[in-house]
C-alpha positions in Angstrom: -41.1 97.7 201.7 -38.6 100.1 203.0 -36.8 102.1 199.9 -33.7 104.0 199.4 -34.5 107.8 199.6 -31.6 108.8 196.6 -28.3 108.7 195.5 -25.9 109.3 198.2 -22.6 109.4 196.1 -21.3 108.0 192.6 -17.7 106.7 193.1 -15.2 105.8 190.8 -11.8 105.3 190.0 -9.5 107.7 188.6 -5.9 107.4 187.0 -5.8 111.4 188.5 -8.6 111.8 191.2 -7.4 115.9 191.9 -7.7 116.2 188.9 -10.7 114.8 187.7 -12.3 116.4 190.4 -11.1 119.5 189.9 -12.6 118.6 186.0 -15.9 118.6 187.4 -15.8 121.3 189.5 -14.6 123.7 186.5 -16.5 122.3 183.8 -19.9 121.2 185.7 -20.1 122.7 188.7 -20.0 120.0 191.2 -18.7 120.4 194.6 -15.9 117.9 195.8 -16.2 115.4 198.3 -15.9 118.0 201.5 -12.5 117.9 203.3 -13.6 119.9 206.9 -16.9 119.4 208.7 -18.2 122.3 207.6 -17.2 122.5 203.8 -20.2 122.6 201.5 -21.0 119.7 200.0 -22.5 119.7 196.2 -26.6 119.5 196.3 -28.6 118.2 193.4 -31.9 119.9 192.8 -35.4 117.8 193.3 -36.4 116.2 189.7 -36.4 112.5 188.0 -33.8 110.5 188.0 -33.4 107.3 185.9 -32.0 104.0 187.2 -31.7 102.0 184.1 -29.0 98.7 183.6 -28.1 98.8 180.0 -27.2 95.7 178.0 -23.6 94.6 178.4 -23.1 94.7 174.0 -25.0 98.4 173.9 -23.2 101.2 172.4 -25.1 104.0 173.6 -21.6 104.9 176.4 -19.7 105.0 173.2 -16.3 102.9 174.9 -17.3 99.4 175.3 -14.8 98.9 178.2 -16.8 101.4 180.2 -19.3 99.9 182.4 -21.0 103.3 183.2 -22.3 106.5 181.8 -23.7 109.6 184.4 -26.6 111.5 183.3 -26.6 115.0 184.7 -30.0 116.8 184.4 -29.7 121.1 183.2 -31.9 123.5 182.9 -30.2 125.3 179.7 -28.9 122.7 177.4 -28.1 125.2 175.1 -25.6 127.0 177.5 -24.6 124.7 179.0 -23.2 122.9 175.5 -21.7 126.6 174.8 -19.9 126.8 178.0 -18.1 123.8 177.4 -17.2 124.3 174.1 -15.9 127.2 175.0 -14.1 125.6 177.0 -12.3 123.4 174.4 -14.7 120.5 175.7 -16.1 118.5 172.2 -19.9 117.9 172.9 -22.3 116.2 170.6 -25.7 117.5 170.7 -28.0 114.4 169.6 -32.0 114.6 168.5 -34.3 115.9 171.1 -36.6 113.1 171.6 -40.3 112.5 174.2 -37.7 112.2 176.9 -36.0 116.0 176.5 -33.0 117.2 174.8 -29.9 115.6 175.2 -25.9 116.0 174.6 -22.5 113.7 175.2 -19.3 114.2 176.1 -16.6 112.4 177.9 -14.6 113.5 180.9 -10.5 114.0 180.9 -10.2 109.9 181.7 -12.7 108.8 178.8 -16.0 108.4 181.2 -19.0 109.3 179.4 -21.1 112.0 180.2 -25.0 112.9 179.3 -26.3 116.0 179.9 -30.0 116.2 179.9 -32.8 118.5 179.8 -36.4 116.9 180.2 
């Protein structure tokens, strides 16, 4: 059976898309889309990555009228959680469990967020 190789792209919509982009590339790091043919274009690094539906009623993405959460994978939980607290960004740290050590937070427009570190 022929497979998909990755993740190509997450796209959603935004009430501010500059903005919300701009949100990510501030806070997280994360390249826009590229504009020009030779504009970097952000690269995520090798590792596992977790495909998982959720149950429409769960309440693990806090907002039940959002339909997604994205996991981000870090090497430095710890600074990365400062970071954004420092910059006036409220993250909860949750228990570290056999999976890793994880922490939410929620984007400008109310998306959640999970930062991970296996």
């Amino acid at each position: 059976m022929e497979k998909v190789a990755g993740i190509g792209g997450l796209f959603f919509r935004a009430h501010d898309p500059a903005a919300l982009g701009n949100w990510y590339l501030q806070n997280l790091g994360i390249a826009l889309t590229p504009t020009a043919e030779n504009s970097p274009v952000w690269e995520q690094e090798a590792g596992p990555t977790v495909f998982s539906p959720f149950p429409e009623t769960t309440k693990y993405f806090g907002d039940p009228q959002k339909m997604w959460m994205i996991n981000f994978r870090v090497h430095d939980l710890e600074k990365m959680v400062a970071q954004l607290r420092a910059a006036g960004i409220e993250v909860k740290v949750a228990e570290s469990d056999a999976n890793g050590r994880f922490a939410h937070l929620r984007d400008p427009e109310g998306n959640p967020i999970e930062l991970w570190q296996p």
